[in-house]
N, C-alpha and C positions, 0 to 999 in steps of 0.2 A: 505633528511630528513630536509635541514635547511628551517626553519623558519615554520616550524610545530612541536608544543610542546602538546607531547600525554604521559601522566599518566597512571597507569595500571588502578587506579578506573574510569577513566575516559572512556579509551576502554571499561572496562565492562560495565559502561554506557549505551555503543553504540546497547549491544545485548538488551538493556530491549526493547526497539521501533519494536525491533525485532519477539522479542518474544512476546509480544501482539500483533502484526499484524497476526504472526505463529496462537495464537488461535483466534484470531478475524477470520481469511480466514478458519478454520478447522470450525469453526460452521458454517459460511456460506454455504460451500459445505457442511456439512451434511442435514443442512435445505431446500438446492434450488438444491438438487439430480434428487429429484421427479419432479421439474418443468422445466427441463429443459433438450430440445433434448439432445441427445448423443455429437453432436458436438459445441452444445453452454457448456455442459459441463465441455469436454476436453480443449474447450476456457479457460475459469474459473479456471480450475485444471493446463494448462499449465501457466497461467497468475499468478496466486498465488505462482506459485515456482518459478518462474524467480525474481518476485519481492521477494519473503524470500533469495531467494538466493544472490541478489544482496546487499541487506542489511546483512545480513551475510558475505561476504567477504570483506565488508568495514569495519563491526566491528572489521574482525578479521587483518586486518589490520594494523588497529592504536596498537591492541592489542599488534601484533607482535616488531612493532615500539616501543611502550611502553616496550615492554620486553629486549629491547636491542639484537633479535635474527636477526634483519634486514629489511629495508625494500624492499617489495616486489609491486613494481611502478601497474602492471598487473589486482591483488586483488583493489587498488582503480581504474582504468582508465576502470575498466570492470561494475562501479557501473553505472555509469548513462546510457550507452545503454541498459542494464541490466535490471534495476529497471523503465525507459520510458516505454520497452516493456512490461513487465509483467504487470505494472497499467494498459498500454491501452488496455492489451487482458483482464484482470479481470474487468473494465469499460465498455468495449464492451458488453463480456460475459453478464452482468446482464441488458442493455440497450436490449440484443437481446432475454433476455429471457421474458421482458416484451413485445415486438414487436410480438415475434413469439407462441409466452403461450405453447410452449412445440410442436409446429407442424413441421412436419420436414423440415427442413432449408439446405442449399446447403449453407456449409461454401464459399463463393468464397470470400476470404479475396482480396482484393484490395491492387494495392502496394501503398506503404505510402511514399509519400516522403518528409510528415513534418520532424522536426527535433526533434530531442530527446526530448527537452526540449517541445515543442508541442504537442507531443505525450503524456508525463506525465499529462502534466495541462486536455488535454482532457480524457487521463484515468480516473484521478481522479474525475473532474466535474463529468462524467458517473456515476462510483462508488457512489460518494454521491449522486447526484441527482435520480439514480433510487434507492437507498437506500430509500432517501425521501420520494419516491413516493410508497413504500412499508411501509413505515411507514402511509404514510394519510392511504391507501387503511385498512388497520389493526386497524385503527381510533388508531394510537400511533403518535398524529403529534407533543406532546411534542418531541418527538424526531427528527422532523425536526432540529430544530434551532442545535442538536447536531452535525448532519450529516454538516452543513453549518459550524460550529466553525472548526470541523475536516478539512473540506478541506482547509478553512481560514488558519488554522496552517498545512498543507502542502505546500501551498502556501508560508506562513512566511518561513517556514524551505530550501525552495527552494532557495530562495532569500536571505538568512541568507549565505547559502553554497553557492553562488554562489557570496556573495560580502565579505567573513571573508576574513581576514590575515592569519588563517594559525595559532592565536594567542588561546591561553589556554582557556581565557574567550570570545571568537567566538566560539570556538567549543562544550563548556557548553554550553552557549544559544543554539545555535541550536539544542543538544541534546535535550533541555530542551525542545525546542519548538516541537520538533520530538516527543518525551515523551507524552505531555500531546496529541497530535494529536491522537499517538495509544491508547491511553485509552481514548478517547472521540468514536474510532469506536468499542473499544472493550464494552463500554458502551452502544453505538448504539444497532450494532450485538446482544450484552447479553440480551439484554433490548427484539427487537426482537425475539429472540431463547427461552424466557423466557413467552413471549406471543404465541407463538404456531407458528411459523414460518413453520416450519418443514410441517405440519397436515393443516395450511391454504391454502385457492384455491385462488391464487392471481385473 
């Protein structure tokens, strides 16, 4: 634990990014159900839980740290292969549901042998950029620029966590930057689910 200084308000912090991504990814599977094969869906559905889950065991991490109950090394070292995988299957996922428009597809996933860190930036690009292009097709392109800020501050937050100390005011920022990232796609997502996502024929 030395030279990581984690607060209890601070851990809970960690779950808010959390839980807007939780309902940012629940309305998108409800809306892109219909559009999408069976197995680009289970793409989607298994991509959306690895990444909640992964940010969830880090949250609950520092929490635990924070509580004085111990730390548990596992809960963090499990985040980033964790959360690389699940952005790149939920990146995929909606990249392949524009490609295939719901016709059926032969999962043949290819092995991957970028690295983790590759993996995420390409999930996410994915994510936002066929986000994007669900927003022109919907004529919502005000919400391009939102989709391009969010990945920008996934990007930051990356890069934030991959060069902190470990120091009180490193892991605020980064929250911070993680924060405003989920409520720019939970604003995206909302934004589209509120235009008729769901009932559109992409």
């Amino acid at each position: 634990m030395e030279g990581f200084v984690f607060t209890v308000p601070m851990a809970l912090t960690d779950y808010i990014p959390v839980i807007l991504f939780g309902i940012s990814a629940r309305l998108l599977m409800r809306d892109l159900y219909n559009k999408m094969a069976k197995g680009v869906f289970a793409c989607l559905d298994l991509g959306v839980c690895i990444a909640f889950l992964a940010g969830f065991l880090k949250a609950t991490y520092k929490l635990l740290i924070a509580l004085g109950v111990g730390e548990f090394p596992l809960l963090n070292t499990l985040f980033l292969p964790l959360q690389s995988t699940g952005l790149l299957l939920t990146g995929l996922s909606i990249v392949l549901m524009l490609a295939l428009r719901k016709k059926s597809a032969a999962m043949a996933m290819a092995p991957l042998t970028m690295g983790c860190i590759s993996m995420m930036v390409l999930g996410l690009g994915c994510m936002c950029a066929g986000l994007g292009v669900v927003a022109a097709k919907m004529k919502k392109k005000l919400l391009i620029p939102v989709f391009v800020l969010c990945f920008i501050c996934y990007m930051g937050m990356g890069y934030l966590a991959s060069a902190k100390d470990g120091s009180a005011s490193a892991n605020w920022i980064e929250q911070g930057v993680n924060t405003v990232g989920q409520l720019l796609l939970l604003l995206g997502v909302g934004s589209l689910h509120k235009a008729g996502l769901k009932e559109y024929k992409l």
